[in-house]
C-alpha positions in Angstrom: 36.7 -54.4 2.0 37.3 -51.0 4.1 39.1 -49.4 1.0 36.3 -50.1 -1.1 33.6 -48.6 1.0 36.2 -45.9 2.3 36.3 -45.3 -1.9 32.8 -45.4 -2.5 32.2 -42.7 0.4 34.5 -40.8 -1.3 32.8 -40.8 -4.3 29.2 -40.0 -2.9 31.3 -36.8 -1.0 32.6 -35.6 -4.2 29.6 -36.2 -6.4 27.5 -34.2 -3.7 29.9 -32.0 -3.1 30.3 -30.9 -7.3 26.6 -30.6 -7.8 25.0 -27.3 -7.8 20.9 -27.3 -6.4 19.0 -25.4 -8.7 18.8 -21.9 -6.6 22.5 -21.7 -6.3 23.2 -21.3 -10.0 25.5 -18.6 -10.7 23.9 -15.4 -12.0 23.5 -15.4 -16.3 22.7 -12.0 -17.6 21.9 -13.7 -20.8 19.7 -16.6 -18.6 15.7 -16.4 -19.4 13.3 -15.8 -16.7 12.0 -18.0 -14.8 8.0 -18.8 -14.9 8.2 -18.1 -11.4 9.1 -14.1 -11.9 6.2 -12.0 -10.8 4.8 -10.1 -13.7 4.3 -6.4 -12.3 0.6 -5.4 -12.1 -0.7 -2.3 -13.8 -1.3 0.5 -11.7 -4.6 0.6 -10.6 -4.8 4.4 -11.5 -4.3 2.7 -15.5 -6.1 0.3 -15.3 -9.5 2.4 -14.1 -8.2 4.5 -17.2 -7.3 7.9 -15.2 -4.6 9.5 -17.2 -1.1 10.3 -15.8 -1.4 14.0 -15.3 -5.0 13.6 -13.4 -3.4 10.9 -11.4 -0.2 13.4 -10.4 -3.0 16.2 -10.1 -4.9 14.1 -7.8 -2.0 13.4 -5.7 -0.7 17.1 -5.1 -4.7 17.6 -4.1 -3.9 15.0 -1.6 -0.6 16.3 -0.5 -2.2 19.8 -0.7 -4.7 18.4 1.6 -2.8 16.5 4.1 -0.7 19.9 4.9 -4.1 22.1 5.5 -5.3 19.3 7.7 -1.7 19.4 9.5 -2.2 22.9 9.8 -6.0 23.1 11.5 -4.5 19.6 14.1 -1.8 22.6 15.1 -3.9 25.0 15.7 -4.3 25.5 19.3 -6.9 27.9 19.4 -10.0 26.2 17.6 -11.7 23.8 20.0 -12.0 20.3 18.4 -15.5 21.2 17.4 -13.9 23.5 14.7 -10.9 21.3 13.8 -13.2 18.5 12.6 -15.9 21.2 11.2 -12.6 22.9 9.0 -11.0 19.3 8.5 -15.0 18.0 6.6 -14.4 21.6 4.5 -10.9 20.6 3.5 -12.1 17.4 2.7 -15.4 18.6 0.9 -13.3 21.2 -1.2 -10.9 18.6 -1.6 -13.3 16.0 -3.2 -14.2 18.7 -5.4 -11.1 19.4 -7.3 -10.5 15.6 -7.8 -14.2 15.3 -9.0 -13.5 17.7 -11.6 -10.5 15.7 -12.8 -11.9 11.9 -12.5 -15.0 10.3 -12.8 -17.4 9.0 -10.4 -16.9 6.0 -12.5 -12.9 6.1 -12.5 -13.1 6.8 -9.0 -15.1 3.6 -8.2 -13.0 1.6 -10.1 -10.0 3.3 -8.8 -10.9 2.3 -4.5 -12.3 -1.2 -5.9 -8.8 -2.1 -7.3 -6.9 -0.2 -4.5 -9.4 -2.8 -2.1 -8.6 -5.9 -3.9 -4.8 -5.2 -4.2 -4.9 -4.2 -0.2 -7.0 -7.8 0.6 -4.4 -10.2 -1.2 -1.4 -8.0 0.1 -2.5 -7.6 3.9 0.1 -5.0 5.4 3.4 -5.5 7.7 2.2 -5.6 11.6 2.4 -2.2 12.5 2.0 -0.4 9.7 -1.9 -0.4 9.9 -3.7 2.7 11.0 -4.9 3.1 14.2 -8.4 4.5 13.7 -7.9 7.8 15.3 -9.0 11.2 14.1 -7.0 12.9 11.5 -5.5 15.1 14.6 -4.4 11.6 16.1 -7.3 11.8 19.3 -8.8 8.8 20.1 -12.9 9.0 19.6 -14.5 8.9 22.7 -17.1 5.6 23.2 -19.6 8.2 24.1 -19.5 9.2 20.7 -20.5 6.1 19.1 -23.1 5.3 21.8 -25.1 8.4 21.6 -26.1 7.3 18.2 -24.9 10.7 16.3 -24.4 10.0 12.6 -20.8 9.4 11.7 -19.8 11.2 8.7 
């Protein structure tokens, strides 16, 4: 009685042993997707119908703007008065340009889909801004307390 049961061991070894579970399948180029491949989204810069060369116009506005913001943060000799009263110009100018090249409309649509994308793909710990200035300074509490209008 030992040999059989030492057999039919054995056989429930090899049998386990020889099948493959589903995700170890070798990879078939000619294999069909599965109905669990994520389907890429369109971009939401599409999809609030902004055209490709506004959207790469928009962006070098932004990366325009980013470096003359850089520039005012280095500045040592404006007071931090000035920087934020040049940083709001920047930004004024620079909501000009890209209101000459997209909608109000577009625009809307563009931030809502950015916002619904951002909600049901929260970001990595640590990669979330930390609600400084654009200089990096922390706002004083006095600030917020004295009731001054934020803009």
């Amino acid at each position: 009685m030992s040999k059989t049961f030492l057999w039919f061991i054995a056989a429930i070894i090899l049998s386990l042993c020889s099948a493959q579970p589903s995700g170890a399948q070798v990879n078939n180029p000619n294999a069909q997707r599965t109905p669990q491949t994520k389907v890429r989204e369109e971009p939401c810069w599409q999809k609030a119908g902004i055209t490709k060369e506004a959207k790469e116009q928009r962006d070098a506005i932004a990366l325009d703007t980013r470096s003359q913001v850089q520039s005012v943060c280095a500045d040592s000799s404006l007071t931090p008065q000035q920087k934020k009263q040049k940083i709001q110009q920047i930004h004024q100018e620079s909501k000009q340009k890209v209101g000459g090249l997209i909608s109000d409309q577009q625009q809307e649509e563009l931030q809502a889909c950015q916002k619904e994308r951002a909600a049901n793909h929260p970001s990595s710990p640590g990669t979330q801004h930390g609600g400084g200035g654009p200089c990096g300074e922390t706002p004083s509490p006095s600030a917020h307390a004295s009731g001054a209008p934020q803009s």
